[in-house]
MARLUM-480772 format. One record per residue: residue in three letters; x, y, z of N, C-alpha, C in turn. Coordinates in steps of 0.1 Angstrom, whole numbers, plus 5000, padded with zeros to 4 digits. Example, Ala and Ser with C-alpha at 12.3 -4.5 7.8 and 13.67 -1.06 7.14 Angstrom:
2
ALA513249435078512349555078513249675078 SER512849785071513749895071512950005079 
END
This chain:
133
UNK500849885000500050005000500950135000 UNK501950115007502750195006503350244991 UNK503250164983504050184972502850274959 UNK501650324965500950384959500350484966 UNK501050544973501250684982501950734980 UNK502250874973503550934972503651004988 UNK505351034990505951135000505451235006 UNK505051284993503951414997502251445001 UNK501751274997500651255006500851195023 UNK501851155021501851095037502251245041 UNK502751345042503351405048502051545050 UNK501251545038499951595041499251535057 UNK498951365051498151275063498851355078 UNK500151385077500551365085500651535097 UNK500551625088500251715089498651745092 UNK497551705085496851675089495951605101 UNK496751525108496651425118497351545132 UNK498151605129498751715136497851825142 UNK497551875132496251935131495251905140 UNK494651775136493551715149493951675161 UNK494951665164495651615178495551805184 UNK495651865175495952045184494052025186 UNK493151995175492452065178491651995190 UNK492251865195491151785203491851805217 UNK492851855215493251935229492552075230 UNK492052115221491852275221490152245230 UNK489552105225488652105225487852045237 UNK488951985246488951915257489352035269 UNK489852085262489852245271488952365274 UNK488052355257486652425262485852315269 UNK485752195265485052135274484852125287 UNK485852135295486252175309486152285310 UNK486152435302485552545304484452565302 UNK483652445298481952485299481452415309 UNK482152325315481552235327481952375344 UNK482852415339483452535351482352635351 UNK482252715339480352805338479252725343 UNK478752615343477952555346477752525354 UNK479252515365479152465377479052305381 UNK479552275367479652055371480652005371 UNK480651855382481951865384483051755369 UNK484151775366484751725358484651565360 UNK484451485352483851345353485151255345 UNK485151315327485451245319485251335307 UNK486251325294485851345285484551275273 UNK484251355265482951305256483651225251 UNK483351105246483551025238483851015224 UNK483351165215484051205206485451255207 UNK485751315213487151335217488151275214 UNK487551185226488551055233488951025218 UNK487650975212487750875195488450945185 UNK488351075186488951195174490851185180 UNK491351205191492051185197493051025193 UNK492350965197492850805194493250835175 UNK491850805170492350775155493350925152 UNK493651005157494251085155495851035160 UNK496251035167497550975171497850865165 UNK497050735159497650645155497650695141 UNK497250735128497150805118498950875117 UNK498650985128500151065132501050965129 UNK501250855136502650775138502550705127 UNK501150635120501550575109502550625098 UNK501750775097502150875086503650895090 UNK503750925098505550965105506150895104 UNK505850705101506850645097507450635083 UNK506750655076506950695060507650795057 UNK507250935063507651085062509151065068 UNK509450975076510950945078512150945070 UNK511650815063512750805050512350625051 UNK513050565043513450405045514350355058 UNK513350265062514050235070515550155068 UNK516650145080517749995078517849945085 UNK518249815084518349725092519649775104 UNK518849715116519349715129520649645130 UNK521149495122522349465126523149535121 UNK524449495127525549655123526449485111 UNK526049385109527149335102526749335085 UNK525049355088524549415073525849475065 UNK525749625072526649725065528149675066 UNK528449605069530049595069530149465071 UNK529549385062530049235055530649265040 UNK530949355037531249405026532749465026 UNK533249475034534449545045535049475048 UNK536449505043537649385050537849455063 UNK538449335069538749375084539849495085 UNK540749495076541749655081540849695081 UNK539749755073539149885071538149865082 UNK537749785089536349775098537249825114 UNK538749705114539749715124540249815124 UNK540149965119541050075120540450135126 UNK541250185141540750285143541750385153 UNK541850535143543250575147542750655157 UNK541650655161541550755180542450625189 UNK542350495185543350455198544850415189 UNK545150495182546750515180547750505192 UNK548550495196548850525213551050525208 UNK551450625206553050625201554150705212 UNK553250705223553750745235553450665246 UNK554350555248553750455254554950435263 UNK554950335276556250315284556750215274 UNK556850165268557150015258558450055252 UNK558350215250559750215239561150215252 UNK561050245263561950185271563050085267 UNK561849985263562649845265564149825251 UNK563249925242563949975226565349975228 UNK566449935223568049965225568250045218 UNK567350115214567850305207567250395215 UNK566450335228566050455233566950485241 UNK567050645240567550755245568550745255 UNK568150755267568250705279569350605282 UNK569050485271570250385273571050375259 UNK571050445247571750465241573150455242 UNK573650495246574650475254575050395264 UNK576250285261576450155267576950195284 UNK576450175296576150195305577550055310 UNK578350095320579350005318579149935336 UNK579749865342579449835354579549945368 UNK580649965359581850075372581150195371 UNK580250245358579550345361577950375373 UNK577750275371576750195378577250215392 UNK578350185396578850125409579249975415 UNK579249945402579249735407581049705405 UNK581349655408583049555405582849485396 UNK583649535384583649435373584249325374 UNK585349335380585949155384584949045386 UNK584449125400583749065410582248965398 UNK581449075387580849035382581348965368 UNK582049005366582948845353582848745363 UNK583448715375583348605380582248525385 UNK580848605390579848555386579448485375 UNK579648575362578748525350579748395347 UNK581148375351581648265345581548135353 UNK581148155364580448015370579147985368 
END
């Protein structure tokens, strides 16, 4: 049924449906302003109302779903079964090139320079002779 409605009638329906939702509030409000002149106490609304109200809001949402666009589908593997994994797997907000890791690097900075025992404070004798037992 859809497919024999154009865009621009749902979006009338739907504007129209709008329309009656303002006016059955406008109208539920004199009604309570005629029951206040009269002096009766507030019970319920008329029954036309109620009915004008109801088919009015479901009409609204029908029409609203159309006036949206096309819907898509909810799983996220729809759209990216088409996608190799680099391109799905990228993601450069967690880039991370400041990390404690480069530490351990024998170019980093710090130990660039071959660090000898004696500068340290240890006996190199003492430690050849460890390593050779």
């Amino acid at each position: 049924m859809s497919a024999l409605i154009s865009q621009s009638t749902y979006k009338f329906i739907c504007i129209a449906s709008l329309l009656s939702l303002l006016h059955c509030a406008y109208s539920a409000a004199q009604h309570r302003f005629y029951l206040r002149l009269i002096e009766e106490p507030f019970t319920r609304l008329p029954v036309d109302i109620v009915l004008q109200t109801l088919i009015s809001l479901v009409v609204l949402v029908y029409s609203a779903s159309f006036v949206a666009g096309e819907f898509r589908p909810i799983r996220g593997d729809h759209l990216s079964s088409k996608k190799s994994w680099d391109t799905v797997g990228n993601c450069p907000s967690f880039y991370s090139f400041e990390h404690r890791g480069k530490t351990l690097s024998p170019t980093y900075g710090a130990f660039a320079h071959r660090l000898s025992a004696s500068d340290i404070g240890y006996d190199e004798a003492a430690l050849t002779e460890v390593a050779q037992d």
